[in-house]
N, C-alpha and C positions, 0 to 999 in steps of 0.2 A: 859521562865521558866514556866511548869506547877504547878499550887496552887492546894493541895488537900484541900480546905476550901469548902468541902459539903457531906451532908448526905443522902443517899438513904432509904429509911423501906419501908418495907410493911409487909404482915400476916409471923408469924413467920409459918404457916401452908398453903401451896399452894396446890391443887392437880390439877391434868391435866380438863380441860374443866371451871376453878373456872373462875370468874372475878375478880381482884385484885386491891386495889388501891395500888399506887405506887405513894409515897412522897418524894417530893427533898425541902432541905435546905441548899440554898448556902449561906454564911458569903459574904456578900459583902454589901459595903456603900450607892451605887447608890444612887451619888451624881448629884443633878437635875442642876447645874450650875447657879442656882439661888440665892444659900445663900451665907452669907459673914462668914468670921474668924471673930476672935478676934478685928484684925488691919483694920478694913475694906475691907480686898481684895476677890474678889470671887472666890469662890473656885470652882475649873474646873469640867467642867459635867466629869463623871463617873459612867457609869452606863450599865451592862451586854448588850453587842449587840446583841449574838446567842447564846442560851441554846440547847443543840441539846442531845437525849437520844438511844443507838441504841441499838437492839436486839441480840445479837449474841447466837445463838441456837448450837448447837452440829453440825457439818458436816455443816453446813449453813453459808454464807455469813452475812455480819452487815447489817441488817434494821432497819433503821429509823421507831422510831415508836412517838416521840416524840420531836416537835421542835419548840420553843418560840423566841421572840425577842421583850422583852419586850422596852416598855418606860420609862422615867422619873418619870411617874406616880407610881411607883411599889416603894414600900417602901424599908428601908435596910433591908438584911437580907429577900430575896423574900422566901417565901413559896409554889412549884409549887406540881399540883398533876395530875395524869391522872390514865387511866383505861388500863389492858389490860388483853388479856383470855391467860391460862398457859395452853400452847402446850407441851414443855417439856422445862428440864432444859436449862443453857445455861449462859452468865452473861449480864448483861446492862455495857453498856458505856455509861458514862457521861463526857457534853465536853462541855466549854463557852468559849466569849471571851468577854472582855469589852473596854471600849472606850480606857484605857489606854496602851491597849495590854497585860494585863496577861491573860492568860488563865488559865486555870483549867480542871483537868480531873479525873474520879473517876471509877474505874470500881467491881463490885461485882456481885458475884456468888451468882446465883439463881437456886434452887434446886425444881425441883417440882415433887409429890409425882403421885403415878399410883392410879386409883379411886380404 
């Protein structure tokens, strides 16, 4: 079952040639397999194995422009950001998978203006 628990932004204003950041916030617990509950039991590592973010442009195939695999070290609720230049419009795909096997995937249109 795929989880929409994440958020894409970046300028509400693109134009072609711009450099953009582009912010991802996934809801997830990324749990380090360290802590205990209540009752003493520890609670099972979970925590995002592949964060992967792909380009899909008008008439063009998906590329990879963006791909994490974090650690336990990465708090809940990761905040990831990266850079990339707006060629023309097109959407991002956003797609995880965590130790427990949910996934998640998120896809939105990006629109980008003529200089």
């Amino acid at each position: 079952m795929a989880l929409n628990l994440a958020r894409m932004s970046w300028p509400d204003r693109v134009v072609v040639g711009d450099v953009f950041k582009v912010r991802i916030l996934v809801q997830h617990p990324m749990e380090t397999g360290y802590l205990q509950d209540n009752e003493g039991r520890t609670v099972p590592r979970n925590v995002i194995q592949t964060l992967s973010c792909q380009w899909v442009g008008e008439g063009a195939p998906p590329q990879e422009v963006f791909r994490v695999e974090p650690s336990s070290g990465i708090s809940a609720n990761p905040l990831f950001e990266f850079y990339l230049r707006a060629t023309r419009s097109g959407e991002l795909w956003l797609r995880w998978i965590d130790d427990a096997g949910q996934m998640g995937q998120l896809r939105q249109v990006l629109t980008v203006l003529s200089a």
